[in-house]
MIKOLVEX-268066 format. One record per residue (C-alpha): residue number from 1; residue in one letter; x, y negated, z negated. Coordinates in Angstrom, 1 decimal, decimal comma, always signed. Layout:
<vozas>
VOZA | i | aa | px | py | pz
VOZA | NUM | A | X | Y | Z
...
</vozas>
This chain:
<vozas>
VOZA | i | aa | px | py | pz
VOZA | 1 | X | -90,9 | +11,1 | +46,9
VOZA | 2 | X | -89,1 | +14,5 | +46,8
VOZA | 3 | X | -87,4 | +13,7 | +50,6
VOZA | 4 | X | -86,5 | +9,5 | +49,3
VOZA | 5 | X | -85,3 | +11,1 | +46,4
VOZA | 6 | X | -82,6 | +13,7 | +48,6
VOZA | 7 | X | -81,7 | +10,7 | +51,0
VOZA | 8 | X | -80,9 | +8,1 | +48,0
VOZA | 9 | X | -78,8 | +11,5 | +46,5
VOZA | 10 | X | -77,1 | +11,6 | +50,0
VOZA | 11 | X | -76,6 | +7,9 | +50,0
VOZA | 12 | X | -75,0 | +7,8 | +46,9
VOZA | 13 | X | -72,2 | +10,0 | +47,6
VOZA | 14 | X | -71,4 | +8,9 | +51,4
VOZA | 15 | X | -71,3 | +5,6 | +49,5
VOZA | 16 | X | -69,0 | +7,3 | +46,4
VOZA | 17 | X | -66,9 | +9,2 | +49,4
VOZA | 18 | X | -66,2 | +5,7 | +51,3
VOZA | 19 | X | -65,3 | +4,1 | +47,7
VOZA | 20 | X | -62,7 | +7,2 | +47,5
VOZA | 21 | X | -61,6 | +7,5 | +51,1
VOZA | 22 | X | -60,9 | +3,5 | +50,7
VOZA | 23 | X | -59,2 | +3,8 | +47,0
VOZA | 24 | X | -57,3 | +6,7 | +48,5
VOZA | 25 | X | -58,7 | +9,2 | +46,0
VOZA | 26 | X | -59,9 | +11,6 | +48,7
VOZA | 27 | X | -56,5 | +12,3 | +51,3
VOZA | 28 | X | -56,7 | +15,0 | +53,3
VOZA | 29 | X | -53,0 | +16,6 | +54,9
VOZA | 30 | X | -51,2 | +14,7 | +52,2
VOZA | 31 | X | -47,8 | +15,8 | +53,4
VOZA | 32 | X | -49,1 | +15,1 | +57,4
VOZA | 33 | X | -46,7 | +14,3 | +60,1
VOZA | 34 | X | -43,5 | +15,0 | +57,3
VOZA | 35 | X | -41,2 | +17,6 | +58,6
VOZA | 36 | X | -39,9 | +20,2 | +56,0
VOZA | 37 | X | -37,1 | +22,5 | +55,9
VOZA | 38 | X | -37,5 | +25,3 | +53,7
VOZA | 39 | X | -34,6 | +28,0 | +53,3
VOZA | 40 | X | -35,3 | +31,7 | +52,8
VOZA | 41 | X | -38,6 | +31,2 | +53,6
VOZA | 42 | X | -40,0 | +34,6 | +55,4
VOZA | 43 | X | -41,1 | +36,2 | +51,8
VOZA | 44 | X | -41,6 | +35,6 | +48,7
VOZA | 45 | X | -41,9 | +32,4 | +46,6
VOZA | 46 | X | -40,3 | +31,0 | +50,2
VOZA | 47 | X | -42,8 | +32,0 | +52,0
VOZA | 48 | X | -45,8 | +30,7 | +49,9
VOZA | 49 | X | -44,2 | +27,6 | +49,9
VOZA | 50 | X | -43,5 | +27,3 | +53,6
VOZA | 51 | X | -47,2 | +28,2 | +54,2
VOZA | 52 | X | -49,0 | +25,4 | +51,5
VOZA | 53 | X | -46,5 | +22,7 | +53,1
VOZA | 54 | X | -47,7 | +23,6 | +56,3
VOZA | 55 | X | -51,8 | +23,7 | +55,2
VOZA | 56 | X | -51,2 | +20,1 | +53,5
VOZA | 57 | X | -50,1 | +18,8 | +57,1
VOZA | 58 | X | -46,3 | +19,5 | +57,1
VOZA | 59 | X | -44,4 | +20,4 | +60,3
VOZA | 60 | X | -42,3 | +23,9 | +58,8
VOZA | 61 | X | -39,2 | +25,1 | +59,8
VOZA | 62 | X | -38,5 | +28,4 | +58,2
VOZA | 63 | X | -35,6 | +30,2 | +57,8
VOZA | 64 | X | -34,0 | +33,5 | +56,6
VOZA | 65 | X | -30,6 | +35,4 | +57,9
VOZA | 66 | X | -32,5 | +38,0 | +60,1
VOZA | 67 | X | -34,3 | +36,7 | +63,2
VOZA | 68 | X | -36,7 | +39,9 | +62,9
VOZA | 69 | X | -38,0 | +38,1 | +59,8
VOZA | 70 | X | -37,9 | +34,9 | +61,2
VOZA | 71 | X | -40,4 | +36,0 | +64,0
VOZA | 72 | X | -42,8 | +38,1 | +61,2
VOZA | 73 | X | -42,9 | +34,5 | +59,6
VOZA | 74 | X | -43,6 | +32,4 | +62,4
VOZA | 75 | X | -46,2 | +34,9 | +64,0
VOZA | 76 | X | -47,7 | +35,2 | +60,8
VOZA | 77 | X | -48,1 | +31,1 | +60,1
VOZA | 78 | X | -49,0 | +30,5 | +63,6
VOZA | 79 | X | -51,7 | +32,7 | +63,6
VOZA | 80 | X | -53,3 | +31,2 | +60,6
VOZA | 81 | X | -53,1 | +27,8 | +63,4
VOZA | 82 | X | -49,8 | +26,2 | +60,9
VOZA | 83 | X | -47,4 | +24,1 | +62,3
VOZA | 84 | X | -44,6 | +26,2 | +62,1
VOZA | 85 | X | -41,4 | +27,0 | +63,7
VOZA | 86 | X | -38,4 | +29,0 | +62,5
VOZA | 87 | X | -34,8 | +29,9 | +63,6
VOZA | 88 | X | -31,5 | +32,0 | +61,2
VOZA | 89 | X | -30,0 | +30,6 | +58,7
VOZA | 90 | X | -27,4 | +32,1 | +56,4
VOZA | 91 | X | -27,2 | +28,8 | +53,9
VOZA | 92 | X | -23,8 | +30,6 | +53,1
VOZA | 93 | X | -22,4 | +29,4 | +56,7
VOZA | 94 | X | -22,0 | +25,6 | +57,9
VOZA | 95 | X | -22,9 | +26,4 | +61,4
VOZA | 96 | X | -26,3 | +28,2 | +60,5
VOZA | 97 | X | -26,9 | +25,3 | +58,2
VOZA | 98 | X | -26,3 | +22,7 | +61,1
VOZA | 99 | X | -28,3 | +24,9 | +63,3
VOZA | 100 | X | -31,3 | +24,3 | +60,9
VOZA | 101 | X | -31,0 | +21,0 | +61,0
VOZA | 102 | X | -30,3 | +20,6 | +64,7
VOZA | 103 | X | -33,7 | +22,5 | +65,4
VOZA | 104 | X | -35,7 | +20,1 | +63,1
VOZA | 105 | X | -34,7 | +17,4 | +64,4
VOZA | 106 | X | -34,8 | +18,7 | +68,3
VOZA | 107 | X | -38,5 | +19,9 | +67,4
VOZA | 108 | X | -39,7 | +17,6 | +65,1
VOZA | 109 | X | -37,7 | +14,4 | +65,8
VOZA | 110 | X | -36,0 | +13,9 | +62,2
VOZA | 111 | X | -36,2 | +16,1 | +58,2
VOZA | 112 | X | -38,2 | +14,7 | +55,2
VOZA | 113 | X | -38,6 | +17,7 | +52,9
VOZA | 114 | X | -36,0 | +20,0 | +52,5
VOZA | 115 | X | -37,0 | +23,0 | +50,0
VOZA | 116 | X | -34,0 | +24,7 | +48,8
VOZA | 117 | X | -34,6 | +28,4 | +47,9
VOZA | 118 | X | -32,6 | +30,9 | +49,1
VOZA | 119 | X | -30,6 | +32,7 | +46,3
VOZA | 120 | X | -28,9 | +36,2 | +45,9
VOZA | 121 | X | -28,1 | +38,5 | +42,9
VOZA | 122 | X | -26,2 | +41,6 | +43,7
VOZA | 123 | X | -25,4 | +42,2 | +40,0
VOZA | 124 | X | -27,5 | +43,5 | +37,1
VOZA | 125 | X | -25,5 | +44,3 | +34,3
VOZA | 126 | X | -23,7 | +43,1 | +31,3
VOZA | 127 | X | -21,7 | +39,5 | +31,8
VOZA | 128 | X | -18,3 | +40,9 | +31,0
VOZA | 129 | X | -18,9 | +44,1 | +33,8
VOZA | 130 | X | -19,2 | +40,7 | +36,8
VOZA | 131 | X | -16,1 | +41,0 | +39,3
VOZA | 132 | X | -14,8 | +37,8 | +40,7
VOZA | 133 | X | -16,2 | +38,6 | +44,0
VOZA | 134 | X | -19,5 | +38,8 | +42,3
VOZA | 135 | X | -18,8 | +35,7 | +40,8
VOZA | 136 | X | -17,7 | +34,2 | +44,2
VOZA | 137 | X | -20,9 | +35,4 | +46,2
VOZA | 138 | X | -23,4 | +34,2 | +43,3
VOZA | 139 | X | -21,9 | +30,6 | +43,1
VOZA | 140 | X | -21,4 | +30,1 | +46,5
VOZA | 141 | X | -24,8 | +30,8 | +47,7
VOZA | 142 | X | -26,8 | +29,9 | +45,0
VOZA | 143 | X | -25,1 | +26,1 | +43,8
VOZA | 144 | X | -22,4 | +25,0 | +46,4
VOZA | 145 | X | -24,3 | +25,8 | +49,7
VOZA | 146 | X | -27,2 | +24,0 | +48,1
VOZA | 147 | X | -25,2 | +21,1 | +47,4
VOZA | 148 | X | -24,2 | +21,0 | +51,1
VOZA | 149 | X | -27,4 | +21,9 | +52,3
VOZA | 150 | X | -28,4 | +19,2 | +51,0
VOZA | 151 | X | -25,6 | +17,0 | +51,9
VOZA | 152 | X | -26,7 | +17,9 | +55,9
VOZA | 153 | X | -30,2 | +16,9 | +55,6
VOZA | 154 | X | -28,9 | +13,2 | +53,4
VOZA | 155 | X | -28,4 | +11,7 | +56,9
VOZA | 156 | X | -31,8 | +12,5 | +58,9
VOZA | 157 | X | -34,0 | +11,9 | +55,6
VOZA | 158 | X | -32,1 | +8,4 | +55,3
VOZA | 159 | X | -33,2 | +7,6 | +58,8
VOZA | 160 | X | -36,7 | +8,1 | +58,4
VOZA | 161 | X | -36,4 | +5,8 | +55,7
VOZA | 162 | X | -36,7 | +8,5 | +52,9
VOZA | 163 | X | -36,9 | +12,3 | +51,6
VOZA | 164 | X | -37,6 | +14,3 | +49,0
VOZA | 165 | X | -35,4 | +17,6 | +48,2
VOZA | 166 | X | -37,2 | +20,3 | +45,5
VOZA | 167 | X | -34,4 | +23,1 | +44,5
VOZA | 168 | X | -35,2 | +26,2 | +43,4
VOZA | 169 | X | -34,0 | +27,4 | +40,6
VOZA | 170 | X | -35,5 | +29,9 | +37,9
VOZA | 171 | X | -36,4 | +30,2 | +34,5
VOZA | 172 | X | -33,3 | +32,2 | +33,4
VOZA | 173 | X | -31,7 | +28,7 | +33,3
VOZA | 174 | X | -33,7 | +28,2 | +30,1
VOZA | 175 | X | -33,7 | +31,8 | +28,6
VOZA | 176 | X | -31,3 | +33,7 | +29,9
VOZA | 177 | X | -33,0 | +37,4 | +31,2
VOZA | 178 | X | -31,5 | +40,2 | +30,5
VOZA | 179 | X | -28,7 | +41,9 | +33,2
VOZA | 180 | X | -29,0 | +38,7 | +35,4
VOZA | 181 | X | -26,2 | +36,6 | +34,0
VOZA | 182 | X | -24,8 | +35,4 | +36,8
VOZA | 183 | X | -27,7 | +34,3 | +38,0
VOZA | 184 | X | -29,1 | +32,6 | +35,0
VOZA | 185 | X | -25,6 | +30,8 | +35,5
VOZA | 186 | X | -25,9 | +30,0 | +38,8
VOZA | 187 | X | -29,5 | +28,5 | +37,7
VOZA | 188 | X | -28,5 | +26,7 | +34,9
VOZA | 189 | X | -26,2 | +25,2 | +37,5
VOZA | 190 | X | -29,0 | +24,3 | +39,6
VOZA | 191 | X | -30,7 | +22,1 | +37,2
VOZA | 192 | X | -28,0 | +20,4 | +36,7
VOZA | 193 | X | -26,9 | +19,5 | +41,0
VOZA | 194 | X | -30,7 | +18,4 | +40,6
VOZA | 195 | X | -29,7 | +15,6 | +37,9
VOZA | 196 | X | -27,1 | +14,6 | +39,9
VOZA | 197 | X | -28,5 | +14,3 | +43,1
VOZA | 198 | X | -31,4 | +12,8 | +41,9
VOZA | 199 | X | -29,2 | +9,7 | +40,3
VOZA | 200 | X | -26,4 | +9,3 | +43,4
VOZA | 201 | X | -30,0 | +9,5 | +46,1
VOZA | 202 | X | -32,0 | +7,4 | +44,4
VOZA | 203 | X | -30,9 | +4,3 | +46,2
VOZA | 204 | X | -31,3 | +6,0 | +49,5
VOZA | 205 | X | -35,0 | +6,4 | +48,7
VOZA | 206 | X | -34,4 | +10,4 | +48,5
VOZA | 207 | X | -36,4 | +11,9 | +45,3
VOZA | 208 | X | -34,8 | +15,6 | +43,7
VOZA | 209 | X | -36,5 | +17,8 | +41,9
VOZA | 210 | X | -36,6 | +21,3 | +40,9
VOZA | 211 | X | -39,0 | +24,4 | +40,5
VOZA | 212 | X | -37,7 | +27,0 | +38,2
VOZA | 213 | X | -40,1 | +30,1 | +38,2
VOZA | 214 | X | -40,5 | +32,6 | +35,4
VOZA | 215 | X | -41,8 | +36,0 | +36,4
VOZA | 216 | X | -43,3 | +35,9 | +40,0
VOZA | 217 | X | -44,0 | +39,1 | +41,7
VOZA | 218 | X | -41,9 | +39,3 | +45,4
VOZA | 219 | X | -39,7 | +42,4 | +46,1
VOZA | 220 | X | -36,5 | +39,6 | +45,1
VOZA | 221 | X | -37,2 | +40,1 | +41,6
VOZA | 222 | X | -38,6 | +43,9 | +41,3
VOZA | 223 | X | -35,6 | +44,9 | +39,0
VOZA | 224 | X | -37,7 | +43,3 | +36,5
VOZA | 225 | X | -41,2 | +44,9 | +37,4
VOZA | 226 | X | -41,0 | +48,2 | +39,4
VOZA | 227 | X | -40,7 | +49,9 | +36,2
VOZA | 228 | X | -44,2 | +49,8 | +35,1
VOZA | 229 | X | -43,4 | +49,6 | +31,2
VOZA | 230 | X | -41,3 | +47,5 | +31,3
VOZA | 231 | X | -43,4 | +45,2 | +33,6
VOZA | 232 | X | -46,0 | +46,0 | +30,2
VOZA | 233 | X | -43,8 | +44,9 | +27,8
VOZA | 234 | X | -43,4 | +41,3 | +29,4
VOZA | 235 | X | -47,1 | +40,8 | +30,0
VOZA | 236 | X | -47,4 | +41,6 | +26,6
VOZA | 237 | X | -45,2 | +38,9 | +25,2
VOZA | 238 | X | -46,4 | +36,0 | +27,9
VOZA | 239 | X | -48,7 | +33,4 | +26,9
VOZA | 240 | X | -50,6 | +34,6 | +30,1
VOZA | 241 | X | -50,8 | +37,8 | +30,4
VOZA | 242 | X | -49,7 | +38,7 | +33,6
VOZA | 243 | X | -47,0 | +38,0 | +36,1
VOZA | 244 | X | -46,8 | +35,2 | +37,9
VOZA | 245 | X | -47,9 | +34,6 | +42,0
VOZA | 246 | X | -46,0 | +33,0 | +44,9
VOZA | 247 | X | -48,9 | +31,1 | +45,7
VOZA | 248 | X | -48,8 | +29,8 | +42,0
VOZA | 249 | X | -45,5 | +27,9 | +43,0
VOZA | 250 | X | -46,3 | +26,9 | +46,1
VOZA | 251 | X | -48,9 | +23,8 | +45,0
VOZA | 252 | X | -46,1 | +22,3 | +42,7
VOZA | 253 | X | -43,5 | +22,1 | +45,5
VOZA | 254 | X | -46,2 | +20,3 | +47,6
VOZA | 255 | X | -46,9 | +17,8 | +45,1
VOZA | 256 | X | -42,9 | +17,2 | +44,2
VOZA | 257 | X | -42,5 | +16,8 | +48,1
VOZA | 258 | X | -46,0 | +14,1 | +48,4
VOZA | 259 | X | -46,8 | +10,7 | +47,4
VOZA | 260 | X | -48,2 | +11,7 | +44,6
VOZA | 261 | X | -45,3 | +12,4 | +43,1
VOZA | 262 | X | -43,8 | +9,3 | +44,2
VOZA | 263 | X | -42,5 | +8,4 | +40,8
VOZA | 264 | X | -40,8 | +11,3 | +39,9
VOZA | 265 | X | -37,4 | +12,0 | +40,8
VOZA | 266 | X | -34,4 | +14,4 | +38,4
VOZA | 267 | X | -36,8 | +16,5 | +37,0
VOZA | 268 | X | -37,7 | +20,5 | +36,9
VOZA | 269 | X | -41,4 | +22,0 | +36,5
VOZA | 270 | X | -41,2 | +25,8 | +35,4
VOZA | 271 | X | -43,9 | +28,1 | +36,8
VOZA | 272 | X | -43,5 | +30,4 | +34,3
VOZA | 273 | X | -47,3 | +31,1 | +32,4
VOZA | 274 | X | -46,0 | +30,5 | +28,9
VOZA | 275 | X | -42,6 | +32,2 | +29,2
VOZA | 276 | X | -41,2 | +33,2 | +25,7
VOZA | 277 | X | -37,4 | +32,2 | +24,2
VOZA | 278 | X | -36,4 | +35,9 | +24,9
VOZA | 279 | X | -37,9 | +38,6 | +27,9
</vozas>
């Protein structure tokens, strides 16, 4: 009785996993076969991202403006047995962003994610203390050479009959943090391109959306934690009471970039564990 009783069990779920597998409830490699750009990837919040693309089936081209870092990346994902390849990209720089594409679609044959991330911020300080050429670098890196990194990719996505672009942007678009305010500019900016693209692609079959992270531990944003009080004083106020993961960011870009997401386009999630109005 005990063994008919374990095969009808076993039954029932080879039966409930056909019923799913035919429903398509259970997918495995949702993003499989889709090729994926994903700028300053070799660290960070890039990196984690570049890496969960590539587990959910993604072929990953990562980036970053040294081709040392490029190679840590590559060896790294390779080794975990990822689809990846890499090559330098300064977005800042039309070739280098050609290049990119170029080497997608040499490898890969054409581009149907492109993961916008890379940003600077060579300024902390008060907003009336920013240079021009501070202003300059910010703006140009963070919004204009996403807006023609983004332009570049427009073509290839449109012959594979479709894309999807995530931009990163932060949550200092939504509460400005202290001593960055260029860069919560620049983000602010961001959510805004993502509007915009996401109305003039639409009709191309080319979903925008963006990611803005709160607090997220990578060495890009350790002006905000390396002092351990301070870092204190902000788990203290969060809703959760730490600081945020890369990985934590990561699964929300995948799902932006899948089917699953198929009906959403113009809009931005914030990673940021319960962020308050003021850090």
């Amino acid at each position: 009785m005990r063994r008919a009783g374990l095969l009808l069990a076993l039954s029932g779920r080879a039966w409930r996993s056909v019923r799913m597998a035919s429903s398509g409830m259970a997918r495995r490699d949702p993003l499989a076969n889709k090729v994926a750009l994903v700028t300053a990837s070799t660290d960070g919040i890039g990196f984690a991202i570049a890496r969960r693309l590539a587990q959910d089936g993604a072929h990953v081209v990562v980036s970053s403006r040294k081709q040392q870092n490029v190679d840590r990346a590559v060896a790294t994902l390779q080794g975990e047995g990822l689809s990846v390849t890499g090559t330098v990209c300064h977005v800042g720089k039309a070739e280098d962003r050609e290049r990119l594409v170029v080497t997608a679609v040499s490898l890969h044959g054409g581009i149907d994610i492109l993961v916008s991330n890379a940003a600077i911020n060579p300024f902390f300080g008060n907003l009336m203390d920013v240079t021009e050429e501070v202003w300059d670098k910010i703006l140009d890196i963070n919004v204009k050479a996403t807006a023609l990194m983004t332009k570049a990719v427009v073509p290839e996505m449109e012959k594979r009959g479709g894309g999807s672009v995530v931009i990163v942007a932060s949550i200092g678009a939504y509460f400005p943090v202290p001593g960055l305010g260029p860069y919560n500019v620049s983000k602010t900016a961001l959510l805004g391109l993502t509007k915009n693209l996401a109305r003039e692609l639409d009709q191309r079959n080319i979903r925008v959306n963006c990611l803005a992270p709160g607090l997220i531990k990578t060495s890009f944003s350790q002006v905000l934690w390396k002092d351990k009080e301070r870092e204190e004083s902000i788990k203290e106020i969060m809703q959760i009471k730490r600081i945020g993961k890369p990985d934590e960011c990561a699964g929300i870009v995948s799902f932006l970039c899948s089917e699953d997401a198929s009906y959403i386009t113009g809009e931005t999630v914030v990673v940021g564990g319960g962020t308050p109005s003021r850090l």
